[in-house]
DSSP file (Angstrom, degrees, kcal/mol; ACC not computed):
  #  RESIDUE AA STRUCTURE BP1 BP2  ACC     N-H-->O    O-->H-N    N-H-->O    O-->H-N    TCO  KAPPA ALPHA  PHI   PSI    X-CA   Y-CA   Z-CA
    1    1 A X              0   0    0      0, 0.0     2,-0.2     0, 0.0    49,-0.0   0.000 360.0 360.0 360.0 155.6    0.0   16.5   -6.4
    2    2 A X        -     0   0    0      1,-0.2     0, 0.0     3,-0.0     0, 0.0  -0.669 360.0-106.4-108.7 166.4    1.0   12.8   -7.6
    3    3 A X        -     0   0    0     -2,-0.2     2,-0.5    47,-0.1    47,-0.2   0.164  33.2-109.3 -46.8 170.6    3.4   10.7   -5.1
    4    4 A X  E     -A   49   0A   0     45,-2.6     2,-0.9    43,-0.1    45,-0.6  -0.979  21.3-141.7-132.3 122.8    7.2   10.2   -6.1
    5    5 A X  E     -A   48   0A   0     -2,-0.5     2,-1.2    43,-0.3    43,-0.2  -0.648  26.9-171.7 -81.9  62.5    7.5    6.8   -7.0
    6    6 A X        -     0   0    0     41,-2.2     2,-0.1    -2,-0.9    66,-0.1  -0.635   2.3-165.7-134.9 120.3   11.5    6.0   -5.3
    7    7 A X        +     0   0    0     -2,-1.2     2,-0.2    64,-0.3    39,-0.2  -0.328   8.5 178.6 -70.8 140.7   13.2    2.7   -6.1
    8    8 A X  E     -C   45   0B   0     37,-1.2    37,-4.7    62,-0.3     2,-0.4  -0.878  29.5-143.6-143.1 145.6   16.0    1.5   -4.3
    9    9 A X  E     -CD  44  69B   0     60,-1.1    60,-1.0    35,-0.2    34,-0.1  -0.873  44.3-156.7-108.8 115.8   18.5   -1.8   -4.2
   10   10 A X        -     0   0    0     33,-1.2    58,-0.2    32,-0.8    34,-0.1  -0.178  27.1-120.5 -90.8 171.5   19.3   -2.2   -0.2
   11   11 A X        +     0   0    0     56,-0.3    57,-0.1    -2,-0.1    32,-0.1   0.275  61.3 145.7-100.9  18.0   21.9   -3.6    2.0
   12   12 A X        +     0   0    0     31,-0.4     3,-0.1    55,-0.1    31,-0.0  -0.245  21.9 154.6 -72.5 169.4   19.7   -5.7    3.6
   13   13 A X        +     0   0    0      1,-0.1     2,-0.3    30,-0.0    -1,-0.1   0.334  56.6  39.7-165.1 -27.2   20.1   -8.9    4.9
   14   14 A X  S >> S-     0   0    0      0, 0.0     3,-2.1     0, 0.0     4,-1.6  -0.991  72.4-113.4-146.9-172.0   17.9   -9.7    7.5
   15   15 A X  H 3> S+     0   0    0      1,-0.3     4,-1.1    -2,-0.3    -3,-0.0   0.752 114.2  59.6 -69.0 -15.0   14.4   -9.4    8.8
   16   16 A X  H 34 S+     0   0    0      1,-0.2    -1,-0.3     2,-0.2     5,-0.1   0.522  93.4  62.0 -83.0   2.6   16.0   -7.0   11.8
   17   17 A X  H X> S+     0   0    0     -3,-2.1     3,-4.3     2,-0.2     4,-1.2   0.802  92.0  62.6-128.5 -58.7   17.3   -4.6    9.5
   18   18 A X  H >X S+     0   0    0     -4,-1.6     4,-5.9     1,-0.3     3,-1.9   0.969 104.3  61.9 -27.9 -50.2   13.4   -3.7    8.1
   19   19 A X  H 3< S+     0   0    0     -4,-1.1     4,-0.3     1,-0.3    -1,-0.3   0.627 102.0  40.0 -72.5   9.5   13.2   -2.7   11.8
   20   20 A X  H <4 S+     0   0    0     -3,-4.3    -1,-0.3     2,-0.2     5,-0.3   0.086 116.6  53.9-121.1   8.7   15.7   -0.1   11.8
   21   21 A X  H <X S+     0   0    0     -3,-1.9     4,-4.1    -4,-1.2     5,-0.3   0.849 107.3  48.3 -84.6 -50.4   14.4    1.1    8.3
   22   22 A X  H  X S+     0   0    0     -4,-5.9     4,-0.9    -5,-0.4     5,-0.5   0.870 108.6  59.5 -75.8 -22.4   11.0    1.4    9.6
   23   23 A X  H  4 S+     0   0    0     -5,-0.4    -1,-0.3    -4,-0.3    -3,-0.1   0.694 115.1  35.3 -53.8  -6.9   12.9    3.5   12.8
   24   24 A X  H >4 S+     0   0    0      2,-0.1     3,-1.1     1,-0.1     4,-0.3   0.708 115.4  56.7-122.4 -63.2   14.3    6.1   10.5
   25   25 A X  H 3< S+     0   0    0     -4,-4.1     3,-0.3    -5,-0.3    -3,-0.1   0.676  98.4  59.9 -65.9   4.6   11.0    6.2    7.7
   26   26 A X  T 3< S+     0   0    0     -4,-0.9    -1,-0.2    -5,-0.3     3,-0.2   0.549  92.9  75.7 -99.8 -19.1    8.1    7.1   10.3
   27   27 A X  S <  S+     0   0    0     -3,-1.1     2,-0.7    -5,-0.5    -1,-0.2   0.842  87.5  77.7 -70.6  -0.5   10.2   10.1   10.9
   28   28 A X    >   -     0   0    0     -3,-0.3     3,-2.7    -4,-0.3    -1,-0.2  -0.820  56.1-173.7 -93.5 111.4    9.1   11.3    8.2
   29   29 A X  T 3  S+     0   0    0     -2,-0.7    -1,-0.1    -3,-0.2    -2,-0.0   0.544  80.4  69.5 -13.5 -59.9    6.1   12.8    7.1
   30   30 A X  T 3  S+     0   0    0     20,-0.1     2,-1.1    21,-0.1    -1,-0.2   0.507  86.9  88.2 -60.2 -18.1    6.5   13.1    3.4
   31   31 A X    <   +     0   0    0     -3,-2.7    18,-0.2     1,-0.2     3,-0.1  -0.707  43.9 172.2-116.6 144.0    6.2    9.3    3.0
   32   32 A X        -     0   0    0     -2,-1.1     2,-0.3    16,-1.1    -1,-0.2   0.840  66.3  -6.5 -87.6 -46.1    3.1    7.7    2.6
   33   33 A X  B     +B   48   0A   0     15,-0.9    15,-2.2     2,-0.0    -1,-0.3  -0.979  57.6 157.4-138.0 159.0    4.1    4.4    2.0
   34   34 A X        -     0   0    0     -2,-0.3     2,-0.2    13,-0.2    13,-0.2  -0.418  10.3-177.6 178.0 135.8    7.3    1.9    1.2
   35   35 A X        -     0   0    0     11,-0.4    11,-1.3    -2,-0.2     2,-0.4  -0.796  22.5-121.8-113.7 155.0    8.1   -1.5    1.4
   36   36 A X  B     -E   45   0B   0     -2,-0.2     2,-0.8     9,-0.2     9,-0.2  -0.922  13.9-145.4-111.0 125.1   10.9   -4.2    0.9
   37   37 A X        -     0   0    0      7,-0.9     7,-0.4    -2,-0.4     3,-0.1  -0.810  16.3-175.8 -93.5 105.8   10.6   -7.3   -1.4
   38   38 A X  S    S+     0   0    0     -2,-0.8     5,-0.2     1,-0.2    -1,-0.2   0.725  78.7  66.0 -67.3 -26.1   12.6   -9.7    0.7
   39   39 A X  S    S+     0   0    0      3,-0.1     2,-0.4    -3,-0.1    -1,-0.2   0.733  86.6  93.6 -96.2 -23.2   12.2  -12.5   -2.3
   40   40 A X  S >  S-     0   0    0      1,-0.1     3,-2.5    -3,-0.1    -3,-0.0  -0.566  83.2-133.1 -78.2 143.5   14.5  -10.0   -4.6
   41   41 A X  T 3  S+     0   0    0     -2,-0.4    -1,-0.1     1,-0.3    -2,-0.0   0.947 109.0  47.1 -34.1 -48.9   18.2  -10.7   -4.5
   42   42 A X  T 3  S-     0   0    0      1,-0.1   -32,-0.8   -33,-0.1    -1,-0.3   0.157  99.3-134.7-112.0  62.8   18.4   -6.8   -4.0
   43   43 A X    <   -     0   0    0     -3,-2.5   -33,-1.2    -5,-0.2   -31,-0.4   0.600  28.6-145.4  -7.4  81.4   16.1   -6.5   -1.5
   44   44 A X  E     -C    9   0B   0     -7,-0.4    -7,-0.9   -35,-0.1     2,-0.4   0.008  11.2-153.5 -64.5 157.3   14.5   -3.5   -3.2
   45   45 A X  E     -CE   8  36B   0    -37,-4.7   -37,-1.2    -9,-0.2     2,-0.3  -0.904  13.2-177.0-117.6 143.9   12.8   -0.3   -1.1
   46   46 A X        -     0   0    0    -11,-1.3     2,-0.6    -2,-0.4   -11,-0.4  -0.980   9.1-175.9-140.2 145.3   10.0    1.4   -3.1
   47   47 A X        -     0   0    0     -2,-0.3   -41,-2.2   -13,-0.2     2,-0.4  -0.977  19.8-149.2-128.4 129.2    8.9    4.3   -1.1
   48   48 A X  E     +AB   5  33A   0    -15,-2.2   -16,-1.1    -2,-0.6   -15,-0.9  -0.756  35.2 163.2 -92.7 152.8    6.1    6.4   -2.2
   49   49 A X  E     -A    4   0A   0    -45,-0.6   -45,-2.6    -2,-0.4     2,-0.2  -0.943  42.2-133.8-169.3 172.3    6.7   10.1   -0.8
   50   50 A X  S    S-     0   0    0     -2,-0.3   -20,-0.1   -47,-0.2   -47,-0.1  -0.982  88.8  -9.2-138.7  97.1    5.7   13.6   -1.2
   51   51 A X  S    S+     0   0    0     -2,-0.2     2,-0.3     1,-0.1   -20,-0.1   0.733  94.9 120.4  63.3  21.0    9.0   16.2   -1.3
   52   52 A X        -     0   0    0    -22,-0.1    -1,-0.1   -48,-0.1   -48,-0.0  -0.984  48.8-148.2-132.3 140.4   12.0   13.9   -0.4
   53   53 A X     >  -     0   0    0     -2,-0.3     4,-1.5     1,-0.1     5,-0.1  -0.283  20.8-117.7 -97.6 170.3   14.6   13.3   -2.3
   54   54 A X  H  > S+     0   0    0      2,-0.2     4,-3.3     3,-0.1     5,-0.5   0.856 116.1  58.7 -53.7 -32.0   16.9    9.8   -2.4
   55   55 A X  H >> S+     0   0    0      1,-0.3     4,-2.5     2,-0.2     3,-0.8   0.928 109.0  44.8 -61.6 -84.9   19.9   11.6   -1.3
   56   56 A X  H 3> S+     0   0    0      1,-0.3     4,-1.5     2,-0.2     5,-0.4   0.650 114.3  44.5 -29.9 -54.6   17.8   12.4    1.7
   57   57 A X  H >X S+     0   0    0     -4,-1.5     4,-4.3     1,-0.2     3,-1.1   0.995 113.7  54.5 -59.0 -64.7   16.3    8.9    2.3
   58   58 A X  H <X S+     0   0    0     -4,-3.3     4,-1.4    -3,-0.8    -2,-0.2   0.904 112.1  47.2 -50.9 -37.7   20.1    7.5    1.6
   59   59 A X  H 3< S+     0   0    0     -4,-2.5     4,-0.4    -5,-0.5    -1,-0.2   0.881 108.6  48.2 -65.7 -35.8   21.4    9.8    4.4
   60   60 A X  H XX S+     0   0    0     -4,-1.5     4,-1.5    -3,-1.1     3,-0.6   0.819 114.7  48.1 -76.7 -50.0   19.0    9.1    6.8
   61   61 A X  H 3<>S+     0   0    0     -4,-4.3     5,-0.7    -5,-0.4     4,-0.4   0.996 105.7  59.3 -62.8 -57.4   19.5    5.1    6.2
   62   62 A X  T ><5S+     0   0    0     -4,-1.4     3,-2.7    -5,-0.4    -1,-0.2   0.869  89.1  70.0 -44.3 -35.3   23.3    5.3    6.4
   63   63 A X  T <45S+     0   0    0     -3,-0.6    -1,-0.3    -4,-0.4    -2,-0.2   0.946 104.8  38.1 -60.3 -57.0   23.1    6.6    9.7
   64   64 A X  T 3<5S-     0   0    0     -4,-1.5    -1,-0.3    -3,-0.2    -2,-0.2   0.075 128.6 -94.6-107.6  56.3   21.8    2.9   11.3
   65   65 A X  T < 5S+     0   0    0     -3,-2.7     2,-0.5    -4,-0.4    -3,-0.2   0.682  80.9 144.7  83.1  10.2   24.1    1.4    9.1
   66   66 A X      < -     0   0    0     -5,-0.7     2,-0.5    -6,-0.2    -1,-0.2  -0.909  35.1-147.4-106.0 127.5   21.6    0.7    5.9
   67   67 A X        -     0   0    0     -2,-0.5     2,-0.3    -6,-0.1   -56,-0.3  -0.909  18.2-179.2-108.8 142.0   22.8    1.0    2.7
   68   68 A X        -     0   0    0     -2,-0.5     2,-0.3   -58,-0.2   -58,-0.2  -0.815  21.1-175.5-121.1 159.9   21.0    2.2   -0.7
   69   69 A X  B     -D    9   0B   0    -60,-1.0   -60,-1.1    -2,-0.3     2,-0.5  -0.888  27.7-137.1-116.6 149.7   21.2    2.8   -4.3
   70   70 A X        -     0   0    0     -2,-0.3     2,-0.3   -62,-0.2   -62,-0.3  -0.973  16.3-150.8-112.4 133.7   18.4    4.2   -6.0
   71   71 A X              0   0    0     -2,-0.5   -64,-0.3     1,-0.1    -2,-0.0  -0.726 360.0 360.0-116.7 134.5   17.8    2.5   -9.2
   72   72 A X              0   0    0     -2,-0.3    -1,-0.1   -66,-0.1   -65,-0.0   0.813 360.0 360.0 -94.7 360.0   16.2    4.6  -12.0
């Protein structure tokens, strides 16, 4: 089964804020990989995953205060 490929424009703002991203995305299993391009304006998330959906990702972020859009 292939990865799901899911883009989002974040509410970040500084370099501390990755560390409460990365607190919330090692709970989960289903993602394999995902990183933030700090050098875009919307400091985009791309997450590669297995069986979770944005809603889920955006629910889990809201919680320490990170907000997302997923951008299609």
């Amino acid at each position: 089964m292939q990865n799901d490929i899911l883009i989002f424009r974040t509410s970040v703002t500084h370099k501390q804020d990755i560390k409460r991203i990365e607190s919330v995305l090692t709970q989960y299993p289903q993602i394999n990989r995902w990183n933030i391009d700090f050098e875009d304006w919307e400091k985009i998330l791309r997450i590669e995953s297995k069986g979770i959906s944005a809603a889920d990702i955006s629910k889990a972020l809201q919680a320490v205060r990170i907000y997302i859009s997923e951008l299609k």
